[in-house]
C-alpha positions in Angstrom: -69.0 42.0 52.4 -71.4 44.8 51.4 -74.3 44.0 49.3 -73.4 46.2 46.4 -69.9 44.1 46.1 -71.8 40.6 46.3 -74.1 42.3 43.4 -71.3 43.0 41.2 -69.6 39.7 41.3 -72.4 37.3 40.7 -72.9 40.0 37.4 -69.7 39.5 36.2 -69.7 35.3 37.1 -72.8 35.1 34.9 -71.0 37.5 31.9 -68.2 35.3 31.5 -70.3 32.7 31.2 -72.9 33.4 28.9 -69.3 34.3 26.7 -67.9 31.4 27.4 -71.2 29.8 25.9 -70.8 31.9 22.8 -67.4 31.1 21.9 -68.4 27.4 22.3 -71.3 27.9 20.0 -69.4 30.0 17.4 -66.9 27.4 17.1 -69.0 24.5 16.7 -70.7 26.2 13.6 -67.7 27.3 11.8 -66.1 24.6 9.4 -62.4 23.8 10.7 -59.4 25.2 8.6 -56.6 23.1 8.0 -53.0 24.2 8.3 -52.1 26.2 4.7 -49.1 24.2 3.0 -46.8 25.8 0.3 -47.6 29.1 -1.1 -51.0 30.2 -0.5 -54.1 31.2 -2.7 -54.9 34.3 -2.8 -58.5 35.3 -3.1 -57.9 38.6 -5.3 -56.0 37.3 -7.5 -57.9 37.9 -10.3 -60.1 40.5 -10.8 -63.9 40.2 -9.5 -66.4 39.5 -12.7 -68.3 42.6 -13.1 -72.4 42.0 -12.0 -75.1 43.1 -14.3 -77.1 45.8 -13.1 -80.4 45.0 -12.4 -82.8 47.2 -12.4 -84.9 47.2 -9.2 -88.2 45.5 -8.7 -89.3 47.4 -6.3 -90.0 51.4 -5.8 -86.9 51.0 -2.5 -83.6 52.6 -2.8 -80.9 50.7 -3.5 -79.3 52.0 -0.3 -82.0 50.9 1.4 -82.3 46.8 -0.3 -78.3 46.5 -0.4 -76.4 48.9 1.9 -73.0 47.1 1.4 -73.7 46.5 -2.7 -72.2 50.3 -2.9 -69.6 50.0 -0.8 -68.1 47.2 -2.7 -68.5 48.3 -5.8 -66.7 51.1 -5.8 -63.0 51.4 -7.1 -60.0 50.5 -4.5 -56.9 51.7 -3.9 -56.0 48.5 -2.5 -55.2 46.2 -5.6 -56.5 43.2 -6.2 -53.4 41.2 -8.2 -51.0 38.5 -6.3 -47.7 39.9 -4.9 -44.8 39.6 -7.3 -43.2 37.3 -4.8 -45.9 35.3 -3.6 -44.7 31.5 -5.7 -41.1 31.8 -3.4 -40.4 30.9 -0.2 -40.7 33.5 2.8 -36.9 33.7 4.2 -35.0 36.2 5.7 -31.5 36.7 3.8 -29.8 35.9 7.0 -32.3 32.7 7.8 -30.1 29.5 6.9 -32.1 26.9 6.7 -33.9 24.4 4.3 -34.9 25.4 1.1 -36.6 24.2 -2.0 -33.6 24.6 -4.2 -32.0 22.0 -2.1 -35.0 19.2 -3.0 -34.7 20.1 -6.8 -32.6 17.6 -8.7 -29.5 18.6 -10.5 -29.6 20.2 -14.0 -28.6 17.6 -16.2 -24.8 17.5 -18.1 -24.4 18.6 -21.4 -20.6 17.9 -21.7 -18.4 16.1 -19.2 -14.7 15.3 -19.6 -14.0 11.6 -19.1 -13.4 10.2 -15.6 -9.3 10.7 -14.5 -7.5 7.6 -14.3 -7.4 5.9 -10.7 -4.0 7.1 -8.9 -1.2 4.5 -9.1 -1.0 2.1 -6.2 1.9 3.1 -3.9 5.3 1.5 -4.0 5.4 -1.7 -2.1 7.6 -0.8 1.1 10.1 -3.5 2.2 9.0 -6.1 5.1 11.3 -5.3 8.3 13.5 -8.1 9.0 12.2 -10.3 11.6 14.1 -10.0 14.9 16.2 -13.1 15.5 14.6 -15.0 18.3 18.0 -16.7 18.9 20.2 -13.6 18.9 21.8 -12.0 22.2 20.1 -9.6 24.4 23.2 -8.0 25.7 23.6 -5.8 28.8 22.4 -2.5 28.8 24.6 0.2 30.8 23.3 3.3 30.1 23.3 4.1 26.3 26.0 1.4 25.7 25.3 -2.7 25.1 27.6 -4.8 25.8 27.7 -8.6 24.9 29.2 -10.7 26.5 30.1 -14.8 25.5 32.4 -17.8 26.5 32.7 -20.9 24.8 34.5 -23.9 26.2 35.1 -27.2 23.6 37.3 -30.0 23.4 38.5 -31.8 20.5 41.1 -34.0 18.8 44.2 -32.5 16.9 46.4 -34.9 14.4 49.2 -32.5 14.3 49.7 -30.0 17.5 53.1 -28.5 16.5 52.3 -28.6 12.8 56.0 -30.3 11.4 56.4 -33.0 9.2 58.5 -35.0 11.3 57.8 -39.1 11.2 55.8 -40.3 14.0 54.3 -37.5 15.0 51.6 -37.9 17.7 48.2 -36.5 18.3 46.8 -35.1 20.9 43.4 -34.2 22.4 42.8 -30.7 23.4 40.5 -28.1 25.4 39.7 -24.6 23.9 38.1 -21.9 26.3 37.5 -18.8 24.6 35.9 -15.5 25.7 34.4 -12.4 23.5 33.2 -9.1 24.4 31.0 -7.0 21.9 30.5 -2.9 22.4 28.1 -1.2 20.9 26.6 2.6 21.4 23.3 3.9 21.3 23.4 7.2 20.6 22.3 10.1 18.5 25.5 11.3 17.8 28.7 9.8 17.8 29.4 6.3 17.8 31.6 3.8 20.1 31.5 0.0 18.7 34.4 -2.8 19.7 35.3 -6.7 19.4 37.5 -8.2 21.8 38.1 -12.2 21.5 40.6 -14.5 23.2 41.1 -17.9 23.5 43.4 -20.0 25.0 44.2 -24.0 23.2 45.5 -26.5 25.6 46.9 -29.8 24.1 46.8 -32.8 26.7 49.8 -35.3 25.3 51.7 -32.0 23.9 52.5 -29.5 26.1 54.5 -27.3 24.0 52.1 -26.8 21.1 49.4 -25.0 23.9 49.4 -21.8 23.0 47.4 -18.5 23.5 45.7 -16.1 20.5 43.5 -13.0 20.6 42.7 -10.4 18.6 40.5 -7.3 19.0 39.9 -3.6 18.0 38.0 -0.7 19.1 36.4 2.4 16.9 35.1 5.8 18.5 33.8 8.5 16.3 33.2 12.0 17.1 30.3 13.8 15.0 32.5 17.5 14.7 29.5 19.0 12.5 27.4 17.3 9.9 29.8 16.9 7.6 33.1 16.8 10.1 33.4 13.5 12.0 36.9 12.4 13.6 37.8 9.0 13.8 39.7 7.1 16.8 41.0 3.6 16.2 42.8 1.1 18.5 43.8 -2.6 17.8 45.7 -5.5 19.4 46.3 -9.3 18.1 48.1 -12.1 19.6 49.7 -14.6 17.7 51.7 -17.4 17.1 54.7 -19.1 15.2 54.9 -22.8 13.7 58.2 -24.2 14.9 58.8 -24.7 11.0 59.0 -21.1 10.5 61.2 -20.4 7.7 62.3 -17.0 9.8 63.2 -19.4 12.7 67.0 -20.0 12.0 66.9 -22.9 14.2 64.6 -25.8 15.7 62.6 -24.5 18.5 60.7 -25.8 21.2 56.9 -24.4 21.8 55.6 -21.8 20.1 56.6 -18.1 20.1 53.9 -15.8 20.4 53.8 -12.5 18.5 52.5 -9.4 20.0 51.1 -6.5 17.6 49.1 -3.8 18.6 48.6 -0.2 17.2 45.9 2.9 16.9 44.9 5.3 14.2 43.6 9.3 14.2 41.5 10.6 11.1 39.5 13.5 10.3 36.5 12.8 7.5 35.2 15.4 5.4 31.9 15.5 2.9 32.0 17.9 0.5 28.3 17.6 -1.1 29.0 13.9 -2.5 33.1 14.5 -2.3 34.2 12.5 0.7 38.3 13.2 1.6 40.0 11.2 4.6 43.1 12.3 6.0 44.4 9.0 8.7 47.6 8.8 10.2 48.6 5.4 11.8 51.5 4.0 14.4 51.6 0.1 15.0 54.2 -2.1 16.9 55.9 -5.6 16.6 57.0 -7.5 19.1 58.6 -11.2 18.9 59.2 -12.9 22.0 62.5 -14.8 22.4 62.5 -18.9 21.2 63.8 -21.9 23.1 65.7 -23.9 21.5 65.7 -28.0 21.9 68.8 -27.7 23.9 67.9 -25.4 26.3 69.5 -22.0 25.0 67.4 -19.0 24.1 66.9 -17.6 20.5 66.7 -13.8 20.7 64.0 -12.5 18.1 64.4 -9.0 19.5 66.3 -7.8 15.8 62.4 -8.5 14.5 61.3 -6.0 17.3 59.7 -2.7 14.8 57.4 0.5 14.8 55.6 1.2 11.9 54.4 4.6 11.1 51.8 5.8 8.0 50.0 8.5 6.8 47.4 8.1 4.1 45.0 10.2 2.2 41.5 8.9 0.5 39.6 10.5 -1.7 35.8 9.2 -2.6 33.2 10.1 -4.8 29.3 8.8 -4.3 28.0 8.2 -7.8 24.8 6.7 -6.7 23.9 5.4 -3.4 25.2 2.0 -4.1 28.4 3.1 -5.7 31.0 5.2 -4.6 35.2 4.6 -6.2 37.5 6.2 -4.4 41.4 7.0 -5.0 43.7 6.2 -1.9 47.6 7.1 -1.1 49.5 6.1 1.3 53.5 6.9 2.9 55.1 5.0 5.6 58.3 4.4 7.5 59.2 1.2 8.8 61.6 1.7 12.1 63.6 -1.8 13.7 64.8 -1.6 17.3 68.2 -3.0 16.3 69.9 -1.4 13.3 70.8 -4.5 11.9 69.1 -8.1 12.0 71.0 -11.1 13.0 72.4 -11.3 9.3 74.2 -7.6 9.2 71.2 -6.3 7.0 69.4 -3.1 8.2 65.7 -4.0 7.5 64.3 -0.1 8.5 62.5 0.7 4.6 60.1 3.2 3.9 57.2 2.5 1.3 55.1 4.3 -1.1 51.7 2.7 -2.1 49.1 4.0 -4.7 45.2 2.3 -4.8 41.6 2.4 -6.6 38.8 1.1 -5.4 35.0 1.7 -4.5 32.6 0.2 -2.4 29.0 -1.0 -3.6 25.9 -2.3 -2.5 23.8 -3.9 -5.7 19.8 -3.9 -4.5 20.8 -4.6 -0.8 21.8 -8.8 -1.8 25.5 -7.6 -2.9 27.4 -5.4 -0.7 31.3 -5.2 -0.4 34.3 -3.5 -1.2 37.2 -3.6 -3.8 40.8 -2.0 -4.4 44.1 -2.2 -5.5 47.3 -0.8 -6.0 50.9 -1.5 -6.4 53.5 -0.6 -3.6 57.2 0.6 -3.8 59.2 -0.4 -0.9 62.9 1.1 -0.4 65.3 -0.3 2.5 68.3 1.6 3.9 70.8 -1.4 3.4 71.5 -0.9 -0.3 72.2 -4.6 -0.5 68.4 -5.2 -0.7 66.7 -4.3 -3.7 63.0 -2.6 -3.5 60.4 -4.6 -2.7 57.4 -4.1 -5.6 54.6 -5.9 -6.0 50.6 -5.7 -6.1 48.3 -4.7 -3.1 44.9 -5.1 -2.7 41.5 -5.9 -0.3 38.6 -7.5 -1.3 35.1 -8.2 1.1 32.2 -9.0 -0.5 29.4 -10.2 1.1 26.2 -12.0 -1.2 23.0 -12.6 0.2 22.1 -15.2 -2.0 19.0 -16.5 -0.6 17.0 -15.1 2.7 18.8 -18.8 3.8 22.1 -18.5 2.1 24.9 -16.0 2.5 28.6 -16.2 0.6 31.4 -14.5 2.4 34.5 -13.8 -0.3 37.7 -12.4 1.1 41.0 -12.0 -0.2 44.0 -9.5 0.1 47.8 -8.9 -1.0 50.5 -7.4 1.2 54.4 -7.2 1.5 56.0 -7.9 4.5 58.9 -8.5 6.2 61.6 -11.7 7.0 64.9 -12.1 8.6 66.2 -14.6 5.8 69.6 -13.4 4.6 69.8 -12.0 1.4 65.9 -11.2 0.9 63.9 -8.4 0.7 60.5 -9.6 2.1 57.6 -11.4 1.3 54.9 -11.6 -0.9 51.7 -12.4 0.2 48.5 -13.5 -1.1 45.5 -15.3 0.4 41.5 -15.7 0.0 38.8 -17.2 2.0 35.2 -18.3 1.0 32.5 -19.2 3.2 28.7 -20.4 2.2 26.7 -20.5 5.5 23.0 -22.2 5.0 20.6 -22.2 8.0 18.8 -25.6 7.6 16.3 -23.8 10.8 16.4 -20.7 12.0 18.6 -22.0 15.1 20.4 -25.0 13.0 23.5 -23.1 10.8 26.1 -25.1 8.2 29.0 -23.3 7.3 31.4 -24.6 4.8 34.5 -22.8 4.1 38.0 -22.7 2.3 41.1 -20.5 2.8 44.2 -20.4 0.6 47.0 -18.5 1.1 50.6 -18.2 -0.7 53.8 -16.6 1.0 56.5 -16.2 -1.5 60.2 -14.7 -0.4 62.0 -12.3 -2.5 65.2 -13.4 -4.1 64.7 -17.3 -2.1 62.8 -19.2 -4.7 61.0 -20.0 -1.1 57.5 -20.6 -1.3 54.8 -21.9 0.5 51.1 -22.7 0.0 48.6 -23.2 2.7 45.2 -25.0 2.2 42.2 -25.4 4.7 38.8 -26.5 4.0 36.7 -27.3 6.4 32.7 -27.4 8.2 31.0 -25.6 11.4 27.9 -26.2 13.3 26.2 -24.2 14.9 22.7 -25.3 16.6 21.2 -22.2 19.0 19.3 -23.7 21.9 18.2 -20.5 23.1 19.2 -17.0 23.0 21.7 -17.7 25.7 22.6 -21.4 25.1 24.3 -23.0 21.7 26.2 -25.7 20.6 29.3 -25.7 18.2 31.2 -28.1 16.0 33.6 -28.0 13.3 35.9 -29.6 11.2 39.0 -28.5 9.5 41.7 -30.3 7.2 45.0 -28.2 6.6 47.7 -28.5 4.4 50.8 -26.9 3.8 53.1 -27.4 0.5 56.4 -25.5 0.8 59.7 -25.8 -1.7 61.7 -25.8 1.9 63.3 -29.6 2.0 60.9 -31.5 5.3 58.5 -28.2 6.2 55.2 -29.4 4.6 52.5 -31.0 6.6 48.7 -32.0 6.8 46.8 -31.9 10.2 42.9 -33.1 10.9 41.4 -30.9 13.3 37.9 -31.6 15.2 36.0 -29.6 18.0 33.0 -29.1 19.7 32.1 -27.5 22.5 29.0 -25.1 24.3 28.7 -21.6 23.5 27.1 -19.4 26.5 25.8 -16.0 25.4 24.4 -12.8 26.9 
């Protein structure tokens, strides 16, 4: 390195040093300023008090004793008063932020309208039911549950064939019984079904074993929201008493009675206007009796195919309420043109209802009707067979513990007696079921019934009244008992009776 160059930078080391000593100096003397809060003072805000002129005390100039004494005296155009805007914050108009406005308290009220009331609390929604811990599962194929049961009891029976002959003998029995539920899950549309048959097999009487069933199944097709067609099919499997009074003679066993049928509808709702059109075919069938000497009993004049139309007519009123007007033709065909007696029992019949269905605050639910029926037979020799007709179903929930079941009805029917018309009959049943747990059930029930035929001065009255237990193990598992006392009164020399009956037996659900 030259020796001009090592000149030149030990000169400039030693300048910034001696500055550097300076600065420190400088700083050390001057008093330290604190950090200017709020709006600050302005120096020239007021004017400067004016200062006497003195006159000098020495022959010097002025300009001479007080150079800068001119230069601030003199008049500025720079002035001397506080900005307009100096007592407000310094903030852009785009600048959010905090502001003094936001620390000053409100202004207070002069007026204020009283507080509004507190809203009203909202209605009280009803609790769901509680699923049934006892109840059936069922079997789930595809969007359809089916469920299944079979019971099998045994019991005692005071009266198997039900006559009033002396001596008669009782007999224990077996029941087994099957049942098959069907119900759909699906958005529209709707399948649901009962099927249950049983089979009663006396021990010491062989003749009074004897079969019953009974069952029906529903399908409905959702056309349009207000257009839904209705599909109905039913069966039952009965029995006659030997006592019969349409047995002309003194059988042996017990003739079974077949009956089976289906129906096609179409439903319409016009706004609340609801209009049912339903035409119906069912059939009759008696099988033949044995007689106590061996011969056969043909029953085959009894054989029939019953054909109706009806039309319905219902108006909702409220939700709960809705009457309706009903009408119904039908026509009454026999397989034989005339009955064992030479009469021709083929009639057709004309039959007029009103009635309405309700539900009173969800613990009173049924439905009502009746009518009066004209019934006309093609053997002028009969006269027309009039009377009431009528349904009833109402079902009371009395208690979340205690239900009543009322039923009752009135119909006109057939007989093969000489010289009568038909019968009249009338019946009603009431049940009050109590569940002492929630898997122990009492049931106690009475039915009544009286049959009346036209032109005989024939009737009889049938009494039952009777008790059922039912105690659910689990949902698949549950015991059954009952007890039943029956009567029968008739104005028929020897047909009455009374019979004790007694079961119980294990129920097997799925």
């Amino acid at each position: 390195m030259s020796g001009r160059a090592t000149t030149l930078l030990l000169s400039g080391t030693a300048l910034a040093a001696l500055a550097i000593a300076c600065a420190k100096t400088q700083a050390q003397q001057m008093p330290r300023a604190s950090l200017r809060t709020g709006t600050p003072t302005y120096v020239a805000q007021q004017p400067a008090t004016p200062q006497p002129v003195l006159s000098p005390a020495t022959a010097e100039p002025e300009a001479i004793r007080d150079p800068a004494g001119l230069v601030q005296r003199q008049n500025s155009a720079v002035s001397g008063r506080q900005p307009p805007r100096a007592s407000q914050p310094i903030q852009a108009p785009a600048l959010r932020g905090v502001t003094q406005r936001q620390f000053r308290p409100p202004p207070p009220a002069v007026t204020s309208m009283p507080p509004p009331p507190p809203p009203p609390p909202p209605p009280r929604r009803r609790a769901a039911s509680e699923e049934d811990p006892y109840a059936a599962l069922g079997i789930r194929l595809g969007s359809i549950t089916l469920r299944p049961a079979i019971t099998s009891a045994i019991g005692y029976d005071t009266n198997p064939q039900r006559t009033s002959a002396a001596g008669t003998k009782g007999s224990a029995y077996s029941r087994h019984e099957g049942e098959l539920a069907i119900q759909s899950d699906w958005n529209v549309h709707e399948l649901k079904g009962q099927l249950r048959g049983g089979y009663l097999e006396f021990f010491r009487a062989k003749d009074a074993s004897r079969p019953d069933a009974e069952g029906s199944l529903d399908l409905r097709f959702d056309a349009t929201r207000d257009t839904r067609i209705l599909l109905e099919s039913r069966l039952k499997l009965d029995t006659q008493r030997p006592g019969s009074p349409d047995l002309t003679a003194a059988v042996t066993g017990r003739p079974q009675i077949y009956q089976y049928g289906a129906s096609a509808g179409v439903t319409h709702d016009i706004n609340r206007l609801q209009l049912t059109l339903r035409g119906s075919a069912d059939r009759s069938d008696y099988e033949d009796a044995r007689l106590s000497n061996g011969a056969v009993l043909s029953q085959k004049d009894r054989n029939m195919t019953q054909y109706g139309l009806r039309l319905r007519a219902a108006y909702e009123v409220t939700p709960g309420f809705k009457p309706f007007v009903q009408t119904e033709i039908d026509q009454r065909d026999f397989d034989e043109k005339s009955d064992s007696s030479g009469y021709m029992r083929s009639s057709n019949g004309v039959t007029g209802r009103i009635g309405s269905s309700f539900e009173i605050s969800q613990q009173l639910t049924g439905e009502v009707s009746g009518g009066y029926q004209d019934r006309k037979y093609d053997d002028t020799r009969l006269k027309n067979l009039r009377g009431f007709v009528g349904d009833a179903a109402v079902l009371w929930s009395a208690t979340p513990l205690t239900t009543v079941t009322l039923r009752g009805g009135a119909e006109l029917g057939d007989t093969t007696i000489a010289g009568s018309s038909g019968t009249t009959v009338r019946r009603a049943t009431l049940e009050v079921a109590h569940a002492l747990r929630r898997n122990l059930t009492v049931t106690g029930f009475t039915n009544f019934s009286r049959t009346e035929y036209d032109g005989q001065g024939l009737r009889e009255d049938y009494t039952n009244v009777g008790a059922r237990l039912e105690y659910r193990l689990t949902r698949t598992f549950a015991v059954r008992a009952s007890f039943t006392h029956e009567r029968l009164n008739s104005t028929a020399q020897g047909a009455d009776y009374t019979a004790n009956v007694s079961l119980v037996g294990l129920r097997v659900q799925f």
